[in-house]
C-alpha positions as CSV (number, residue, x, y, z in Angstrom):
1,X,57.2,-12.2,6.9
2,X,54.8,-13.4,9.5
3,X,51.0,-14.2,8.7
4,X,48.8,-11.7,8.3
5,X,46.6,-12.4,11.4
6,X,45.8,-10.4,14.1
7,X,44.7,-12.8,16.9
8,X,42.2,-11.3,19.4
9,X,43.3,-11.4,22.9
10,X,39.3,-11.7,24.6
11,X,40.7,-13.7,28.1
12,X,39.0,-13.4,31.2
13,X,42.5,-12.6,32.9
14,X,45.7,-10.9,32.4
15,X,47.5,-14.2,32.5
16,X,45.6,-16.0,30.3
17,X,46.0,-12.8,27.8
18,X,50.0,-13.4,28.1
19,X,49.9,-16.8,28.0
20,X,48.2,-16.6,24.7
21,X,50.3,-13.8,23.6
22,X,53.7,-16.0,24.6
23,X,52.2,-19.1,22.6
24,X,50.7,-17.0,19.3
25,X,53.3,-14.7,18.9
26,X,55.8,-16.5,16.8
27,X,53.5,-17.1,14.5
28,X,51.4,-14.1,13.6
29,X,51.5,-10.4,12.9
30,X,49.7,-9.2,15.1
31,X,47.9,-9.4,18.7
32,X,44.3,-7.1,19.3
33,X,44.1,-6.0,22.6
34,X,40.1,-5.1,23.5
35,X,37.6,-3.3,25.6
36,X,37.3,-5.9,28.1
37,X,41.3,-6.4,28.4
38,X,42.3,-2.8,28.5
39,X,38.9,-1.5,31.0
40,X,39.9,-4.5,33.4
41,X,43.7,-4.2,33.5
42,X,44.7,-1.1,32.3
43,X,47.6,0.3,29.7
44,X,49.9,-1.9,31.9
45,X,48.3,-4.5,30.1
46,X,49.2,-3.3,26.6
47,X,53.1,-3.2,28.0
48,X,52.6,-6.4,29.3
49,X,51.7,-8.0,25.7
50,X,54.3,-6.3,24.0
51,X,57.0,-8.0,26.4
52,X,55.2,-11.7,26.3
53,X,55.6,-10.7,22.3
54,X,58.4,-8.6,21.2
55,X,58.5,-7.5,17.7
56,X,54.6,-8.2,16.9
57,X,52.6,-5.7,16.2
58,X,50.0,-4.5,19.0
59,X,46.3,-3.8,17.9
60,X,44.5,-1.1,20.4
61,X,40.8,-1.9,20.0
62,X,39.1,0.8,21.6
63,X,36.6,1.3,18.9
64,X,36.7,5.3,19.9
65,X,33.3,6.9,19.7
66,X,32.4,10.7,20.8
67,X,32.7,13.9,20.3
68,X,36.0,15.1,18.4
69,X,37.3,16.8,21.3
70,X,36.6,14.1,23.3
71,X,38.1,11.1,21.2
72,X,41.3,13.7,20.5
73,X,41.7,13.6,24.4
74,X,41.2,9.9,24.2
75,X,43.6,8.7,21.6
76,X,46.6,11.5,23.2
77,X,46.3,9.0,26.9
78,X,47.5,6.0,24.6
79,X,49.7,7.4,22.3
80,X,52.6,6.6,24.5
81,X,51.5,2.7,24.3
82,X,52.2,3.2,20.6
83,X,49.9,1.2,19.0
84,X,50.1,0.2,15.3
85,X,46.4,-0.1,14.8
86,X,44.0,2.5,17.2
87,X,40.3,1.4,16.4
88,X,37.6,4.3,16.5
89,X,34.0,4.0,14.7
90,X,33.7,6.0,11.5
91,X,30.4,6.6,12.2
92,X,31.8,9.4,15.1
93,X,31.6,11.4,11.8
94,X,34.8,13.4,9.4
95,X,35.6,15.3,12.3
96,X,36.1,12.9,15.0
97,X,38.4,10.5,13.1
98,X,40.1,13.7,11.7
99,X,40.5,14.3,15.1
100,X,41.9,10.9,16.1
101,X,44.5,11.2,13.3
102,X,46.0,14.6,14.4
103,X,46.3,13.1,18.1
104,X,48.1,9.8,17.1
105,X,51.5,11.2,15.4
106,X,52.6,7.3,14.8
107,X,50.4,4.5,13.9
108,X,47.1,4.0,12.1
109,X,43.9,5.4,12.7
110,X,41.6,2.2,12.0
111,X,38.1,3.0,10.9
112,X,35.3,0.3,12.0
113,X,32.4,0.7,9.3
114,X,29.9,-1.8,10.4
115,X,30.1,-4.3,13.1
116,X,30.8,-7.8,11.8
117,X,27.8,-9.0,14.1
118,X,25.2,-6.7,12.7
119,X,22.9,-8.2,9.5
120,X,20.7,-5.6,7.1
121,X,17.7,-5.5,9.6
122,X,20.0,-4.5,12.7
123,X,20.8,-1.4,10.7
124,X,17.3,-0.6,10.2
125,X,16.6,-1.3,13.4
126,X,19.4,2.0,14.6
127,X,18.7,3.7,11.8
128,X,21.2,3.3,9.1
129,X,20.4,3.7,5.7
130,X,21.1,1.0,3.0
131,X,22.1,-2.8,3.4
132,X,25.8,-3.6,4.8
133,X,27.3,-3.0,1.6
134,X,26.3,0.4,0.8
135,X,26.8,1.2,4.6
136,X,30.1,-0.3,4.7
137,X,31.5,1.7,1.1
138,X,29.6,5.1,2.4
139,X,32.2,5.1,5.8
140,X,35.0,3.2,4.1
141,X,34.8,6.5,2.1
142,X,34.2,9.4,4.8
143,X,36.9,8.0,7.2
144,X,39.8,7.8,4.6
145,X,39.1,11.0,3.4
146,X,39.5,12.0,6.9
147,X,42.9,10.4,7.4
148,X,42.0,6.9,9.0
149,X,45.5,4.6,7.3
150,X,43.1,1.3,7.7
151,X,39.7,0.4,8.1
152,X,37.9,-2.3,9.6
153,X,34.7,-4.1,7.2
154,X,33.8,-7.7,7.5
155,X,35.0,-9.9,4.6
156,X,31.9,-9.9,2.6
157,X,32.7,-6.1,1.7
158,X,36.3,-6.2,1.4
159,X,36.7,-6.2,-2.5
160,X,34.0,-3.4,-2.8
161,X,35.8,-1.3,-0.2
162,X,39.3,-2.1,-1.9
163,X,37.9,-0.8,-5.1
164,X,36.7,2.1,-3.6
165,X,39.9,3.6,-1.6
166,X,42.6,2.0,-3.4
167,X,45.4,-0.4,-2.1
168,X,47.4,2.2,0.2
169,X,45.2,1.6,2.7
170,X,45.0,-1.4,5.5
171,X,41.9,-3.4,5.0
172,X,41.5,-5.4,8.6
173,X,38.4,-8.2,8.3
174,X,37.1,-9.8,11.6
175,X,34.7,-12.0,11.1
176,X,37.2,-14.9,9.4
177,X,36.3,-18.1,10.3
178,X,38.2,-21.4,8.5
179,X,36.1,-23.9,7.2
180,X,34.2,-25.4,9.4
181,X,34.4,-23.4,12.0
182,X,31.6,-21.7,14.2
183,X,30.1,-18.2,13.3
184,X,29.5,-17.6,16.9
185,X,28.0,-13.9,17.2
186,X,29.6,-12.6,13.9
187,X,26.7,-12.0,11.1
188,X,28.6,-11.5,7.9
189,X,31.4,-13.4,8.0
190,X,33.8,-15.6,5.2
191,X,36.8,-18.3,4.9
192,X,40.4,-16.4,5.2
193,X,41.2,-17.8,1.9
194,X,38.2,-15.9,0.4
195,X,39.1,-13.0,2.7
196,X,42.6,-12.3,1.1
197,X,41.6,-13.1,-2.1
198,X,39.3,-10.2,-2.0
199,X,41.9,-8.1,-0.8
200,X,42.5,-8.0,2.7
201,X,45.7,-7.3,4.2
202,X,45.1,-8.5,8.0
203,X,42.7,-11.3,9.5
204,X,41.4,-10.9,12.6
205,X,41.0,-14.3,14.3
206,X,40.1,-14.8,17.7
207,X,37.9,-17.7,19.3
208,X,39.1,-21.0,16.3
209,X,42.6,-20.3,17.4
210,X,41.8,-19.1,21.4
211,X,39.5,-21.6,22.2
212,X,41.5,-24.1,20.4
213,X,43.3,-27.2,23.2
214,X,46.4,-25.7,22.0
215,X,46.5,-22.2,21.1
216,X,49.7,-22.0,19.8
217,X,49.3,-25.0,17.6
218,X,46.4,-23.5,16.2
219,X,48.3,-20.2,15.1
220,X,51.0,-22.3,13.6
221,X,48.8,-24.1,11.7
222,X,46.9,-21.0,10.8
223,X,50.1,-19.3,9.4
224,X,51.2,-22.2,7.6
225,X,48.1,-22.3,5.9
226,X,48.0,-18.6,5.0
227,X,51.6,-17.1,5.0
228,X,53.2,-13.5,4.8
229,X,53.0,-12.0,1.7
């Protein structure tokens, strides 16, 4: 089985988006596919992934946030791309991830709790209730009861969010940096060895492996490190 990484496709261009995808694919499970890929070049651009790297799985994050109705509408236009992982925030509420599960008949509804770049006093600053933790557990609950298959918490929370839902569900952690690396603009963030260990089923890694002289070197060494399991 291949790594359990999901590398994050952030390019400023399509090409540079494949040519990543060509040189990563071998070695990991997964590719992510964002915002600023999918608003600049469109659901071609999800096709166009899938055939620089057959057979890995694709990772929509949309990060879907509206009213239930709306986010339905939303996650119906790229069911066709059929995406593995669909993100939406869990913070939409019950309804609106209920709402995204009943419009996605194949794949997993993937529940963000709390962005990996926001510390304790962002969340008082917009109002939410409770340091990351508590945050984190209180959606990790609200969305699986509402159908979401996976959710999204950075890897400081991942053992309290595995005891809370049990191990059915897809734990994804952004915010994985190797030793050494640079936390960039992530806030809460941990080693992928501590990451698994805590029970996480799929890393997200973008820049130590993107921004690294050799991409595809990087993922190799990345899977070697931290193989299938």
């Amino acid at each position: 089985m291949s790594a359990p990484i999901a590398v994050a496709l952030d390019a400023p261009d399509l090409g540079t988006t494949l040519r990543w995808a060509r040189a990563v694919g071998p070695h990991v499970r997964c590719l992510k596919v964002g915002l600023e890929t999918y608003l600049r070049d469109g659901a071609a651009s999800v096709s166009a992934v899938r055939e620089a790297a057959p057979g890995v799985e694709l990772f929509l994050d949309l990060k879907l946030h509206d009213i239930p109705n709306t986010v339905a509408g939303a996650t119906r236009s790229v069911a066709g791309l059929a995406p593995e992982y669909l993100t939406v925030h869990a913070a939409g509420g019950a309804a609106m991830v209920r709402a995204a599960v009943e419009a996605l008949p194949a794949g997993r509804v993937t529940a963000v709790t709390v962005l990996t770049s926001l510390a304790e006093s962002d969340l008082a600053q917009v109002g939410l209730a409770g340091p990351p933790l508590d945050a984190v557990r209180r959606l990790a609950v609200l969305a699986v009861g509402a159908g979401a298959g996976a959710l999204v918490c950075s890897p400081r929370e991942v053992a309290a969010v595995r005891a809370e839902v049990g191990p059915e569900v897809v734990l994804v952690t952004p915010g994985v940096r190797p030793a050494g690396s640079a936390a960039g603009d992530q806030a809460r963030v941990a080693t992928p060895e501590q990451a698994l260990a805590d029970g996480a089923d799929l890393l997200v890694v973008g820049r130590p492996v993107t921004g690294a002289p050799d991409p595809g070197e990087a993922a190799r060494a990345l899977a070697a490190a931290y193989p299938g399991r």
